[in-house]
Each structure stands twice: as structure tokens, then as C-alpha cells.
C-alpha positions as CSV (number, residue, x, y, z in Angstrom):
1,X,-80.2,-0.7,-69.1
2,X,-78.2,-2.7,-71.7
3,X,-79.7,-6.5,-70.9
4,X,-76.3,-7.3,-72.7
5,X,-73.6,-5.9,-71.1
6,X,-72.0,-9.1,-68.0
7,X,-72.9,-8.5,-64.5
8,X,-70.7,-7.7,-62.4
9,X,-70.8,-9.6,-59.1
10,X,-68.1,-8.5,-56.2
11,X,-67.9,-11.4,-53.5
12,X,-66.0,-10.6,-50.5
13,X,-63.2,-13.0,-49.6
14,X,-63.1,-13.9,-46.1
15,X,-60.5,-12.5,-43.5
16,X,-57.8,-15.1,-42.5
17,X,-55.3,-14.9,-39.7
18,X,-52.4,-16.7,-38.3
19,X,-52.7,-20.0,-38.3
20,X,-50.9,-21.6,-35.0
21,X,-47.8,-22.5,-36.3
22,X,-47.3,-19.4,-37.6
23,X,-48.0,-17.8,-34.4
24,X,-45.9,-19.9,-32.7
25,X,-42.8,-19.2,-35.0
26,X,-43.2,-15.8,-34.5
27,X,-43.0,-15.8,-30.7
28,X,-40.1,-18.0,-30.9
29,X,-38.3,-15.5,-33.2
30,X,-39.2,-13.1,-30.9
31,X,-38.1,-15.0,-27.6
32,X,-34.7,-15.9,-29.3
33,X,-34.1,-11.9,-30.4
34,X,-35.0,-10.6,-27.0
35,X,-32.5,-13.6,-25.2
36,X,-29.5,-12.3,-27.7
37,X,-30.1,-8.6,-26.7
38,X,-30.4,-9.6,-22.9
39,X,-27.8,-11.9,-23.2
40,X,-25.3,-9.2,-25.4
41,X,-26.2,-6.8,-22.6
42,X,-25.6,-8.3,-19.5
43,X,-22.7,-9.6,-21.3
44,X,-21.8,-6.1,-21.6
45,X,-22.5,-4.8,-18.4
46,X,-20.6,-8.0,-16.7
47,X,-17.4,-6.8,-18.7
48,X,-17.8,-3.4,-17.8
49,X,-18.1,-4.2,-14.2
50,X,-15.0,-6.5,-14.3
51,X,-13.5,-3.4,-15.5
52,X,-14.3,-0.7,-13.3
53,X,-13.5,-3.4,-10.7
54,X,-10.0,-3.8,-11.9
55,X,-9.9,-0.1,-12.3
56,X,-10.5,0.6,-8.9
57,X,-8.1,-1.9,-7.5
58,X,-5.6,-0.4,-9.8
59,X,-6.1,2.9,-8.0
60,X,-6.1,1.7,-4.4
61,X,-3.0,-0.5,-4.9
62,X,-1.0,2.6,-6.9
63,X,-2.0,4.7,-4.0
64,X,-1.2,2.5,-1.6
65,X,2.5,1.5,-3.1
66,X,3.1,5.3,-3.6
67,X,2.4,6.6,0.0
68,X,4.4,3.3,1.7
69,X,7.4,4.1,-0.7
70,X,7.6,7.9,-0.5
71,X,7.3,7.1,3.3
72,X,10.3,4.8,3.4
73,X,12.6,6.5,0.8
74,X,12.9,9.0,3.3
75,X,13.1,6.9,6.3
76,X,16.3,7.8,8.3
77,X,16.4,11.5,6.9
78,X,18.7,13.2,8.7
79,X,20.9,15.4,6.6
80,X,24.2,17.1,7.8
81,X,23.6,20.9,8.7
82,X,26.6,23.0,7.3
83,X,27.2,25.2,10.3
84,X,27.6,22.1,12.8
85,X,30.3,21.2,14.6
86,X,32.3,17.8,13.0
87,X,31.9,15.6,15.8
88,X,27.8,16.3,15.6
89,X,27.2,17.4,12.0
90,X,23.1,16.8,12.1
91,X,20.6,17.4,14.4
92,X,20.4,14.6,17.0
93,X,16.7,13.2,16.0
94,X,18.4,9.7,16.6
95,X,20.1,7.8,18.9
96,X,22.3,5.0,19.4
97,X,18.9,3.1,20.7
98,X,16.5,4.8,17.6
99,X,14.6,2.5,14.6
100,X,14.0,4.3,11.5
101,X,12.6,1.5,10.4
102,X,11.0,-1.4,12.2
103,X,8.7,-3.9,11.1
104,X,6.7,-6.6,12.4
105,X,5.1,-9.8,10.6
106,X,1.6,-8.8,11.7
107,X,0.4,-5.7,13.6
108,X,2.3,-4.1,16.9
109,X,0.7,-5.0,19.9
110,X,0.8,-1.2,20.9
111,X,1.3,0.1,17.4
112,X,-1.5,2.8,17.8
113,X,-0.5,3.4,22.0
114,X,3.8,3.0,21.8
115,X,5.4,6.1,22.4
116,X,8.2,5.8,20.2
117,X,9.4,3.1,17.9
118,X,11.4,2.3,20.2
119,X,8.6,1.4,22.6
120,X,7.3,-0.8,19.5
121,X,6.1,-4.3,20.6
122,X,5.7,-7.8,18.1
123,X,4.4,-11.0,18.1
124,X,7.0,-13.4,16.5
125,X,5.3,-15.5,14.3
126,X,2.3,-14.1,13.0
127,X,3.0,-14.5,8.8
128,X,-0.2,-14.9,7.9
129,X,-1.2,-12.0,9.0
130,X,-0.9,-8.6,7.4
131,X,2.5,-6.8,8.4
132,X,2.9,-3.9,9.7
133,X,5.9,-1.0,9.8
134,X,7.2,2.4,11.6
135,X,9.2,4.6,9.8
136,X,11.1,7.7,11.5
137,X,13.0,10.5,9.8
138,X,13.7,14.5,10.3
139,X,10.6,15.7,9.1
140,X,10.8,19.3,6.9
141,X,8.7,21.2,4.3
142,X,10.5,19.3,1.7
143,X,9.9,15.8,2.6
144,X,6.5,16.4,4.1
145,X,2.7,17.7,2.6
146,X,3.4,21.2,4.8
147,X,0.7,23.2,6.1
148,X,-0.2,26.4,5.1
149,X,2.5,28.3,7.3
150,X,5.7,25.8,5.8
151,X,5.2,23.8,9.1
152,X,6.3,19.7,8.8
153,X,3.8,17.2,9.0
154,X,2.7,13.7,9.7
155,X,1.3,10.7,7.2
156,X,-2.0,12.1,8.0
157,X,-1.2,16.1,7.4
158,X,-1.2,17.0,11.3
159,X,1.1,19.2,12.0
160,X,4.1,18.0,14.3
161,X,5.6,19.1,17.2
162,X,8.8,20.5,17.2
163,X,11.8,19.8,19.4
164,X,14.0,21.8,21.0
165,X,17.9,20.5,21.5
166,X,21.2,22.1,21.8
167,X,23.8,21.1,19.3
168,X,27.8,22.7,18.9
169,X,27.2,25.4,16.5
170,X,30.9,26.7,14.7
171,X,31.4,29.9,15.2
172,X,34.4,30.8,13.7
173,X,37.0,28.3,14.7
174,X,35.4,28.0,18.0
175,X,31.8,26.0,19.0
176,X,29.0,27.7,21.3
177,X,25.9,25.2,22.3
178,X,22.9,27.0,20.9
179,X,19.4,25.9,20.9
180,X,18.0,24.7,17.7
181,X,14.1,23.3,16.4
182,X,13.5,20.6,14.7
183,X,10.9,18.0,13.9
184,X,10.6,14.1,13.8
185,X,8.1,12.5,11.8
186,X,7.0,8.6,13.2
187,X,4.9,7.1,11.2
188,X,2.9,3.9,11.3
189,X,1.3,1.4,8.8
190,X,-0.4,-1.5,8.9
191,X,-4.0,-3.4,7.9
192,X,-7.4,-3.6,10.1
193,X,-11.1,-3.0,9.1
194,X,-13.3,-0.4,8.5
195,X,-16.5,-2.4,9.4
196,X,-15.7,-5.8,6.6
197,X,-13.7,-3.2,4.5
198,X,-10.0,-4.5,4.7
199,X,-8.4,-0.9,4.9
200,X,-4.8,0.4,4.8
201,X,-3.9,2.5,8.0
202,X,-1.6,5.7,8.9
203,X,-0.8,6.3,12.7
204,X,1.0,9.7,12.9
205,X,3.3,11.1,15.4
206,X,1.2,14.2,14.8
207,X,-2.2,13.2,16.6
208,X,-3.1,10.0,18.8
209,X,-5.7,8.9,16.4
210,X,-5.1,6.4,13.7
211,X,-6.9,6.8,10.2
212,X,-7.8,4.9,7.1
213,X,-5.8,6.2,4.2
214,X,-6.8,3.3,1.2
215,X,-9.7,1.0,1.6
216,X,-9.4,-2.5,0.1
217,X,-5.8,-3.5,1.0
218,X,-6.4,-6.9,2.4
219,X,-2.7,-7.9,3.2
220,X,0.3,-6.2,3.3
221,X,3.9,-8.2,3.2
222,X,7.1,-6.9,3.1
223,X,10.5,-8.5,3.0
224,X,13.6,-6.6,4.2
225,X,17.3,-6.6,2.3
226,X,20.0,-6.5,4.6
227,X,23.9,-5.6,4.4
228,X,26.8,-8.5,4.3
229,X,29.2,-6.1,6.4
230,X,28.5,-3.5,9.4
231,X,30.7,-1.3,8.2
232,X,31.0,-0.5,4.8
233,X,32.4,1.8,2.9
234,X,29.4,4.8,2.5
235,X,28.0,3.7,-0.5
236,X,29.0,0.3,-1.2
237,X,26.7,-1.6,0.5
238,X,26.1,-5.0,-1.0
239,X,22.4,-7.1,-0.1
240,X,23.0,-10.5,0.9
241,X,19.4,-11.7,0.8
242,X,15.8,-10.6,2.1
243,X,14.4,-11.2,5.1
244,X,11.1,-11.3,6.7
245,X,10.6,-8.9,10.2
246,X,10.9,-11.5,12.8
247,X,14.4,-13.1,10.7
248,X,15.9,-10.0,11.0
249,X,15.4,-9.6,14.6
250,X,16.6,-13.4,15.6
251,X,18.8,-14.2,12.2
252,X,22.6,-15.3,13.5
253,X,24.2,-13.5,10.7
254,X,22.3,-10.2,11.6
255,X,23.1,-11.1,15.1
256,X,27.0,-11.5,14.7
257,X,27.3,-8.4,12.9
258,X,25.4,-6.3,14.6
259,X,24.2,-7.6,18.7
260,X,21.1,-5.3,19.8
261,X,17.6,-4.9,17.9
262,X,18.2,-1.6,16.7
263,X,21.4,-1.6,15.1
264,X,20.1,-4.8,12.9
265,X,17.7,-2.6,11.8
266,X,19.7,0.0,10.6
267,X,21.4,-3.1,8.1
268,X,18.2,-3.1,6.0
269,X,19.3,-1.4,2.6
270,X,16.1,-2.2,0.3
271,X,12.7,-2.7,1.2
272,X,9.9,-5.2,-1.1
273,X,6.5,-4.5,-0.3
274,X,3.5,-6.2,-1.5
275,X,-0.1,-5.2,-1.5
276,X,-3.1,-6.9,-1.9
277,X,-5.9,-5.3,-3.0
278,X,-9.1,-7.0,-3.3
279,X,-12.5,-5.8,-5.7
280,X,-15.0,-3.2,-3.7
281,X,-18.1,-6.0,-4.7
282,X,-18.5,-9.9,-5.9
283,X,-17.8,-9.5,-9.7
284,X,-16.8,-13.0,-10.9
285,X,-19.5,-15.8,-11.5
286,X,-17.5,-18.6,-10.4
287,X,-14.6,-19.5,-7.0
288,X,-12.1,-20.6,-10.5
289,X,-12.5,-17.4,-12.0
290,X,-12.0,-15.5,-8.5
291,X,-8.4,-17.7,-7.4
292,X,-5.5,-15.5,-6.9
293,X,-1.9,-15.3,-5.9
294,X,-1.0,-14.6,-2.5
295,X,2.2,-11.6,-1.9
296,X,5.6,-13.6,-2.0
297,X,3.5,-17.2,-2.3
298,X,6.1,-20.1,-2.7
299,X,5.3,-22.1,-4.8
300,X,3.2,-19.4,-6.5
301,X,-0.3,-21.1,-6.5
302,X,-3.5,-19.7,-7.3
303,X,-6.3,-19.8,-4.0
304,X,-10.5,-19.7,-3.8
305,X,-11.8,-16.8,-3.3
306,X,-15.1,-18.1,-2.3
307,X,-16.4,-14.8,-2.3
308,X,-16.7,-13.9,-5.9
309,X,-14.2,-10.7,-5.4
310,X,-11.3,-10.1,-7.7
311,X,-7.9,-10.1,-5.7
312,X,-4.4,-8.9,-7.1
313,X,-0.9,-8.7,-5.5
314,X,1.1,-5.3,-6.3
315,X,5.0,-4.7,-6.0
316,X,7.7,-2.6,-5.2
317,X,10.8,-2.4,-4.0
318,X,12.5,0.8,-2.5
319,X,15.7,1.9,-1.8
320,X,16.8,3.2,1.2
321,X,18.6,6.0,-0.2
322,X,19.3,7.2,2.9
323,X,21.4,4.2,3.8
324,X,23.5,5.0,1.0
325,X,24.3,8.9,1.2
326,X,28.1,9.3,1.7
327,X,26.9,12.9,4.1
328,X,24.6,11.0,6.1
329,X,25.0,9.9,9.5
330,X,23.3,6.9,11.3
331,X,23.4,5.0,14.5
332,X,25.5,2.1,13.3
């Protein structure tokens, strides 16, 4: 052993940790990351409920607008038959006492129970409440979802019933009675609940039963255009103004031109219709982020919705086009 050579001494140095400032950096680096990432996604999920939400209500009120105004486009169908005698060119679905369209600011009292529209009976007065409407036409293939045999049917599919009449049928120059088939569809909307689920409604002439036909329609408001003159010239007819239902039943002008119920009816040329459609859950945070407009509010101001559900009127307005057919015929 070289006595020379330097000794070599290895000394261990002693372990250290974290002192406790350091640890107490760390967790609050930590504790801020994990409060950005919660925060980012319930950010994230909040918008993507707010979306599907306004999604949905999209959907129900679309639905909703496109059943009422397919419905009432055709109200009043009752087209001229070509081998008809002139004096009683259509089939006689309507009389001189018939609606094909009546409304009501709220529900019918009987709406679900009333034989015919006719037979229809309303509350005056009841605007705050959601409205309600019949609407009555010659029911085909065509202008109807037909079943699988061609057959006419109701707002809810069922099939109707026919009726049986005898009209003047030309036969040559002369007219023989003959016994002809045809159907009449009377249809019913209005607003009730499904349990707490504000729902849109279809009663059919086709079956006694009412049923739901778009869930979340909390109110539904429509305003009726009416004619300045009884008799016009076909296709001329000019809107002096809209009404509500219970105006056009006790309005003077109405009243002058036209004397009984039905006949002031049969002045309504254009239809508005407003849904509102409400959010299936509570999706807001807050009553300000929730306020809405009301259908046809005046002055239009914004209400609470105190229960956190996103609420949005929809509109349309419809045409009577067959008001306006020059080879149409109507009880006027």
C-alpha cells in the first residue's frame, strides 16, 4: 500500500425534502389547476346544456307551428266537383250555420265533449290563458296523413267516418240525385298538462279521445285578420286589422257586416299564431338570465321566470288560401 497516495473519504450528504413553503406552493398550484379545469368544464357542460335546451325548444315550437298551419291552410276545404250541378257545385260538408274555423281566448268549455263546432262553447274573457281553436274542412288523401287503404284521416291519424249525402249529379243536360261519400275532418287544438308538462293537444273528429301531439308549449295566442267588406270580389279581399277570438265574435264592425256568429267567422282571411315553448329542465343560473317575452306582449317587456327554464315566443302567420280561391264556395 502506497503510504503516499490521498485518502479518499466519501461522506454521505444528508437527504432533504420540502421545506413548508414549498409544499404549500405546490398545493396551491395544484388547487388553482384543478379549479381552472373544473371551472373550464362545467363551463362547458353549462353551454352545452343551454344548447341542447334551445335545440329542443327549437324542435317543439317548429313542430308545433307546422301542424297548426298545415291544419288551418286547409281549413274550409271544400273544392268544386266537376260533374256537379251549378246551383251545388261541391259536396255539402258545410252549411249556412258551419265554422271552419272558430277560436276561443282560452280553452272550450266542451272542446273535447262538443259534437260539432258548431256545438263549440267559450268563456269571454279568459286572455291570459292559452287559446284554443277548431278547424273543419273536406278531408281527402291529399290533404290528410292517409292510412294504408287511401282512407282520410284526423289530426291524430284515426281514420274518419265517411258521410253519405245526395247531391244533383249532371247527367247530360239533365240532373239525377245520386248518393255520394265523403269525409269531414274537425279538428281541435289547444294547451293542458301532461302531469307539470305544459303540452300541445289534438282532439280529432276521428276518435273521442284527445292526445298530446308536442310537449312544452306553455301558451298558445292567436290573432285573427278579418275582411273590410262581406262581399268581395273572390280574391280581393283586403284585412282591416287583427282580432283576438272574443272581438271577433262581439266587434260592431264584424257585427254590421255580417249579424250571426258563424258568418263572422267565415271574414277571417289570415291567421297569426304564437307559441311558446318553454326548456324541458332549469338551465339558467339566474330569474334575469331566464326573463322572456310573452306572445303579442304590448309593450314588449321581458318577465321572471322564477323557475330557471328558458322560454321563447315563435310566429306565423297563415293564409287562408281557401278564403281566397275564385272555385271555392263558402257559407257567406
Amino acid at each position: 500500500m502506497n503510504m503516499n497516495s490521498p485518502t479518499t473519504h466519501i461522506r454521505a450528504r444528508p437527504i432533504q425534502g420540502l421545506t413548508l413553503i414549498e409544499l404549500m406552493v405546490s398545493i396551491t398550484i395544484g388547487l388553482v389547476l384543478m379549479i381552472a379545469i373544473a371551472s373550464a368544464y362545467l363551463g362547458s357542460s353549462s353551454a352545452g346544456r343551454m344548447a341542447e335546451a334551445q335545440a329542443r325548444m327549437n324542435e317543439d315550437a317548429q313542430n308545433a307551428l307546422a301542424i297548426l298551419v298545415q291544419q288551418i291552410r286547409v281549413a274550409g276545404d271544400n273544392p268544386k266537383q266537376p260533374n256537379y250541378a251549378a246551383a251545388n257545385p261541391t259536396n255539402p260538408a258545410f252549411g249556412t250555420t258551419t265554422y271552419i274555423v272558430r277560436g276561443c281566448d282560452g280553452t272550450f268549455t266542451n272542446i273535447t265533449s262538443a259534437a260539432s263546432v258548431a256545438a263549440l262553447t267559450c268563456n269571454a274573457g279568459s286572455n291570459s290563458l292559452p287559446d284554443s281553436i277548431a278547424i273543419s274542412y273536406e278531408a281527402d288523401r291529399y290533404n290528410t296523413v292517409a292510412t294504408s287503404s287511401g282512407l282520410a284521416t284526423d289530426c291524430l291519424g284515426n281514420q274518419l267516418t265517411p258521410v253519405t249525402a245526395t247531391v244533383n249529379v249532371l247527367s247530360g243536360t239533365t240532373t239525377v240525385p245520386t248518393a255520394v261519400t265523403y269525409t269531414v275532418a274537425d279538428n281541435r287544438f289547444y294547451v293542458a298538462s301532461v302531469g307539470s308538462i305544459p303540452t300541445l293537444y289534438c282532439k280529432g273528429s276521428g276518435n273521442s279521445t284527445p292526445q298530446p301531439i308536442v310537449e312544452n308549449v306553455e301558451d298558445l295566442q292567436l290573432l285573427y285578420g278579418t275582411a273590410t267588406a262581406s262581399t268581395p270580389a273572390a280574391g280581393t279581399r283586403t284585412i282591416a286589422g287583427y282580432l283576438d277570438a272574443n272581438s271577433v265574435e262581439t266587434e260592431t264592425t264584424l257585427a254590421t257586416l255580417k249579424p250571426d256568429s258563424p258568418h263572422r267567422w267565415d271574414l277571417t282571411m289570415t291567421i297569426k299564431i304564437c307559441v311558446l315553448v318553454r326548456s324541458e329542465l332549469p338551465v339558467v343560473s339566474d330569474a334575469a338570465s331566464a326573463k322572456y317575452v310573452p306572445c303579442f306582449a304590448n309593450p314588449p317587456d321581458p318577465v321572471d321566470a322564477p323557475d330557471l327554464r328558458l322560454r321563447r315566443a315563435y310566429y306565423s302567420t297563415v293564409v287562408m288560401r281557401n278564403r281566397l280561391q275564385p272555385n271555392t264556395t263558402f257559407p257567406l
